[in-house]
DRENBAKOL-973946 format. One record per residue (C-alpha): x, y, z; residue number from 1. Coordinates in steps of 0.25 Angstrom, whole numbers, plus 5000, padded with zeros to 4 digits. Each point is the difference from the previous one (the first is absolute). Example, Ala and Ser with C-alpha at 12.3 -4.5 7.8 and 13.67 -1.06 7.14 Angstrom:
      X      Y      Z   seq
   5049   4982   5031     1
   5006   5014   4998     2
END
This chain:
      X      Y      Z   seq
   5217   4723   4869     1
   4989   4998   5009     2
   5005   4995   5015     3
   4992   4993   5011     4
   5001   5002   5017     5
   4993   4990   5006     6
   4994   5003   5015     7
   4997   4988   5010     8
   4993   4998   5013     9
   4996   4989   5008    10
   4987   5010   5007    11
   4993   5005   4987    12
   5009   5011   5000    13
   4999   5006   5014    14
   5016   4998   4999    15
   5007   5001   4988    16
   5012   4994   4994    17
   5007   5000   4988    18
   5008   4989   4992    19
   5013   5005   4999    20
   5009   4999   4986    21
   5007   4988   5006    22
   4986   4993   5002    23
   5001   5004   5017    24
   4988   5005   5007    25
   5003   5014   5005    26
   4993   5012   5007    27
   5004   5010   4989    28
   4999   5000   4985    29
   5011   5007   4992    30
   5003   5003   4986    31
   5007   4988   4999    32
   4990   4992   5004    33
   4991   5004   4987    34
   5003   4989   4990    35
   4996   4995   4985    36
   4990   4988   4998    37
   5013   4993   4995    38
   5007   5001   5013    39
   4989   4998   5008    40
   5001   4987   4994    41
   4990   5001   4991    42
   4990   4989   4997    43
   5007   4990   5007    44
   5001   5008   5014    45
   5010   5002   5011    46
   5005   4994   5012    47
   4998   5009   5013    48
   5007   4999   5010    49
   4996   5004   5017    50
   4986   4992   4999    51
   4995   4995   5011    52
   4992   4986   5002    53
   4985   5000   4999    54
   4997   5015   4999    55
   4992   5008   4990    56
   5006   5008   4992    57
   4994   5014   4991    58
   5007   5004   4988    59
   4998   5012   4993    60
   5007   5006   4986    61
   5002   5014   4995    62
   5009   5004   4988    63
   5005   5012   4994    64
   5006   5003   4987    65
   5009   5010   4996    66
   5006   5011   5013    67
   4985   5008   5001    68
   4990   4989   4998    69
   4997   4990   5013    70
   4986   4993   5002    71
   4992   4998   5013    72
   5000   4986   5007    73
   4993   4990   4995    74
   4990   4990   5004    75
   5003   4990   5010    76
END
């Protein structure tokens, strides 16, 4: 039951963003916006949309499990 946000930034995290349940960027993250491996496509990926052209981009994953358990952020 474990569920997974996933932050992004294009400068090492100085600004932080977060991909959105309907695989957006946004400026907030939400209960909604935690989801299983499975729907973040697992294996295969997902399609994000809102990228611009030839930038960099930092992602970061944290997960929690159950309503009391929620880990830091991980590595870049």
């Amino acid at each position: 039951d474990a569920k997974f946000a996933i932050a992004i930034s294009t400068d090492n995290f100085a600004t932080t963003n977060y991909i959105q349940s309907d695989n957006t960027i946004g400026a907030t993250l939400g209960a909604e916006d935690f989801q299983t491996y499975a729907t973040w496509g697992g294996a295969s990926g997902s399609i994000l949309t809102g990228l611009s052209p030839n930038t960099t981009y930092y992602i970061k994953v944290k997960a929690t499990q159950g309503e009391y358990t929620e880990s830091g952020w991980g590595p870049v």
